[in-house]
TORDOKE-188540 format. One record per residue (C-alpha): residue in three letters; x, y, z. Coordinates in steps of 0.5 Angstrom, whole numbers, padded with zeros to 4 digits, always signed. Layout:
alaXYZ/...
END
This chain:
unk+0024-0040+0034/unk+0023-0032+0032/unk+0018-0029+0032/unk+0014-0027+0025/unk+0010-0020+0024/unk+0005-0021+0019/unk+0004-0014+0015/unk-0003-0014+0012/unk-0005-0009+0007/unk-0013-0009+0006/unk-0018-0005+0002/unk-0025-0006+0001/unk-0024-0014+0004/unk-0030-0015+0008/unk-0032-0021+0004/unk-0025-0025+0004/unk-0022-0022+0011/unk-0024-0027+0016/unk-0023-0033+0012/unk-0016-0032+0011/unk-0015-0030+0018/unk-0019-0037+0018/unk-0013-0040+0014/unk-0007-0036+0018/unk-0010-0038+0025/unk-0008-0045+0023/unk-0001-0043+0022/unk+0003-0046+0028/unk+0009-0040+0028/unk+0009-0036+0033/unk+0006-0029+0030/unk+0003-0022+0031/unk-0001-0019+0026/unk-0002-0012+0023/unk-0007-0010+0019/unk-0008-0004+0017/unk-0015-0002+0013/unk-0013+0003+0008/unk-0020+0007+0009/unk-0024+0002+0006/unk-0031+0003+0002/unk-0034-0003+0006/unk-0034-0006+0012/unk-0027-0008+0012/unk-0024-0004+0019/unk-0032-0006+0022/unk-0030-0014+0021/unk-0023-0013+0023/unk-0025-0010+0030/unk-0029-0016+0031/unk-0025-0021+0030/unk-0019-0018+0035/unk-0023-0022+0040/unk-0022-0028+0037/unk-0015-0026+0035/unk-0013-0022+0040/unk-0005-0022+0037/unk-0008-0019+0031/unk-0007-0011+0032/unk-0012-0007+0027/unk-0010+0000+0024/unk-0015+0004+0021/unk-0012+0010+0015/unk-0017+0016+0014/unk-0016+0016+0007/unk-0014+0011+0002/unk-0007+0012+0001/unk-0005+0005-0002/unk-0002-0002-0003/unk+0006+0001-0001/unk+0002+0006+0004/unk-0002+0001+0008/unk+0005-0004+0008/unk+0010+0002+0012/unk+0004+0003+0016/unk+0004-0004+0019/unk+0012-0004+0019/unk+0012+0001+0024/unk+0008-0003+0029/unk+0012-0009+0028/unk+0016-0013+0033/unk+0018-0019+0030/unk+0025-0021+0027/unk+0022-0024+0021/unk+0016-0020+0017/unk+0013-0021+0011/unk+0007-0019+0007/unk+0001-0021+0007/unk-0005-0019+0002/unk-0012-0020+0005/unk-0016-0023+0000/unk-0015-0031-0002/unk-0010-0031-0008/unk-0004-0034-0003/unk-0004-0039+0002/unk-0001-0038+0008/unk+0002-0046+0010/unk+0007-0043+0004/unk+0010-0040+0011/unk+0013-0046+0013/unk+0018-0046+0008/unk+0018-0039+0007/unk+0022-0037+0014/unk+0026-0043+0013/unk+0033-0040+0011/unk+0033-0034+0014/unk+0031-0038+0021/unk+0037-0042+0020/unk+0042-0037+0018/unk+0043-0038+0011/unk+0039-0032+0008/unk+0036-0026+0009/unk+0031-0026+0004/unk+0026-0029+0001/unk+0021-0029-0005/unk+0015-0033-0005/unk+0015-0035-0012/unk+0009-0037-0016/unk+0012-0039-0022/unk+0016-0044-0019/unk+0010-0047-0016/unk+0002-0050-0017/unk-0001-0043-0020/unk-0008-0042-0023/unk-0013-0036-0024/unk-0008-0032-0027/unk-0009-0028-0032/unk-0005-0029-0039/unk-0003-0022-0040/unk-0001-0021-0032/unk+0002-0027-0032/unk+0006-0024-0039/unk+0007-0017-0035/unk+0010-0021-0029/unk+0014-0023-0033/unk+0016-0017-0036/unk+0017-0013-0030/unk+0022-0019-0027/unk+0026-0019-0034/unk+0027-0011-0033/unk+0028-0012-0025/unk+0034-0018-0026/unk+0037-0014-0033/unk+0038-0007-0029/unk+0040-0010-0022/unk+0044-0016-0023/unk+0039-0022-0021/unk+0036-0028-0023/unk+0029-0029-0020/unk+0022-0032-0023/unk+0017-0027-0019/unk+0018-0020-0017/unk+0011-0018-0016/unk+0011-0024-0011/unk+0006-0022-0004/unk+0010-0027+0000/unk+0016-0022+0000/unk+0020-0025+0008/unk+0026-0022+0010/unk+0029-0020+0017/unk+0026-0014+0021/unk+0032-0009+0020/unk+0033-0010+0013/unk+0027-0008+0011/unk+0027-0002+0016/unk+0033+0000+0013/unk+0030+0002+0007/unk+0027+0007+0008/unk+0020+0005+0003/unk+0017+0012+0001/unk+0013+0009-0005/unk+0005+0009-0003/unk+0003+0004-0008/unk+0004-0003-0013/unk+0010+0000-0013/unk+0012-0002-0007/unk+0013-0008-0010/unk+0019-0006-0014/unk+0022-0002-0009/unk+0022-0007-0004/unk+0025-0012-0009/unk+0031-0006-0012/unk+0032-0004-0005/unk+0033-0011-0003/unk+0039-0013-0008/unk+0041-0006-0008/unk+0043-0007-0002/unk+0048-0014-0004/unk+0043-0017+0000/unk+0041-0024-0005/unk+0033-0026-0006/unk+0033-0034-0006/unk+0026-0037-0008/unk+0021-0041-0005/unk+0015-0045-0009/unk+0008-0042-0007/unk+0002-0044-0008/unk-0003-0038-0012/unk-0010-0039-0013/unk-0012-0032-0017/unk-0018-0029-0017/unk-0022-0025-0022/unk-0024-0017-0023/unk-0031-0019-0021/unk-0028-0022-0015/unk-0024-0016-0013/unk-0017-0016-0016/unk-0014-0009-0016/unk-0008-0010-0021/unk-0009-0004-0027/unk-0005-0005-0033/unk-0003+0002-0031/unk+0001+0000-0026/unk+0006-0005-0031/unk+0008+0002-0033/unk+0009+0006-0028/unk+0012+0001-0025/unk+0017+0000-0031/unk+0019+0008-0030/unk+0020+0006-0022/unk+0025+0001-0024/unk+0029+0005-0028/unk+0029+0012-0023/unk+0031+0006-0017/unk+0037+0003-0022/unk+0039+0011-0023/unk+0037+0015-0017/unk+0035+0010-0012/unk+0029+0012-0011/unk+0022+0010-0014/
END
């Protein structure tokens, strides 16, 4: 079985980290972790470093500034050794048993990437307008690259190591998520979807997506399709 290395981006996650470390501890795959704490507010970087004595797979990154999302996601890519990665937020919006199914058709040679998809699967929480801005971005994404996909803003992007290092990221934040998935298809590579199971959480929660992000996104977009980059 390859080895998975799971990239996970945190800021501002003290209250959620250890409980989804506590979901991903369950997983049966053969795994290194990687978080990187993107120089949070609270006691995010504290509780991780605890924890590597319960996790002692789990390498922690501390940036000494907030760089942000995509940041936080090249950070940890460095670190990886695994033949698969894949991207997972520190809060409990995503459930980490989706994995199974995640790693599947790249382990048994039929793919390289996959998208967790939470339009294909059992979603709830999700914002009406994030939900139609999701969409949207997705619209744009299969219009200007040539695809047919349901969920570009997933978390759960998977795919080999390699690919994903020969993209050469740059984007620092949420627009880490269109750059992946540009580059990706870019590439030839296809994306197949998997359903995913998606608990959203609220802003009082901590949920991070700002409206403004939808359009700087869209700008990424269009500068990926006519310049290759974001």
């Amino acid at each position: 079985m390859m080895l998975l290395s799971v990239l996970i981006p945190c800021y501002n996650e003290a209250a959620t980290i250890a409980n989804m470390l506590e979901r991903l501890a369950q997983i049966t795959i053969p795994m290194q972790w990687i978080a990187v704490d993107d120089c949070s507010r609270d006691d995010t970087y504290q509780v991780l470093q605890q924890l590597t004595a319960t996790y002692p797979h789990m390498q922690v990154v501390q940036h000494r500034q907030n760089r942000g999302k995509g940041a936080a996601i090249r950070t940890a890519l460095a670190h990886a050794t695994g033949n698969i990665v894949i991207i997972q937020d520190a809060d409990l919006e995503y459930d980490p048993h989706d994995f199974y199914e995640l790693i599947k058709p790249i382990e048994a040679g039929l793919i390289n990437v996959v998208f967790g998809s939470r339009f294909m699967g059992r979603h709830t929480g999700m914002y009406f307008w994030n939900a139609i801005g999701n969409k949207g971005l997705t619209f744009l994404t299969n219009l200007l690259f040539n695809c047919w996909i349901s969920d570009m803003e997933t978390c759960y992007k998977v795919m080999r190591t390699d690919i994903m290092r020969s993209m050469n990221l740059v984007s620092n934040d949420f627009r880490i998520e269109a750059e992946i998935t540009a580059k990706v298809l870019m590439q030839g590579e296809r994306i197949f979807e998997v359903p995913i199971t998606y608990l959203g959480r609220t802003y009082e929660e901590g949920k991070k997506m700002h409206p403004k992000y939808g359009f700087l996104t869209v700008w990424a977009l269009f500068r990926l399709r006519l310049l290759g980059r974001p």
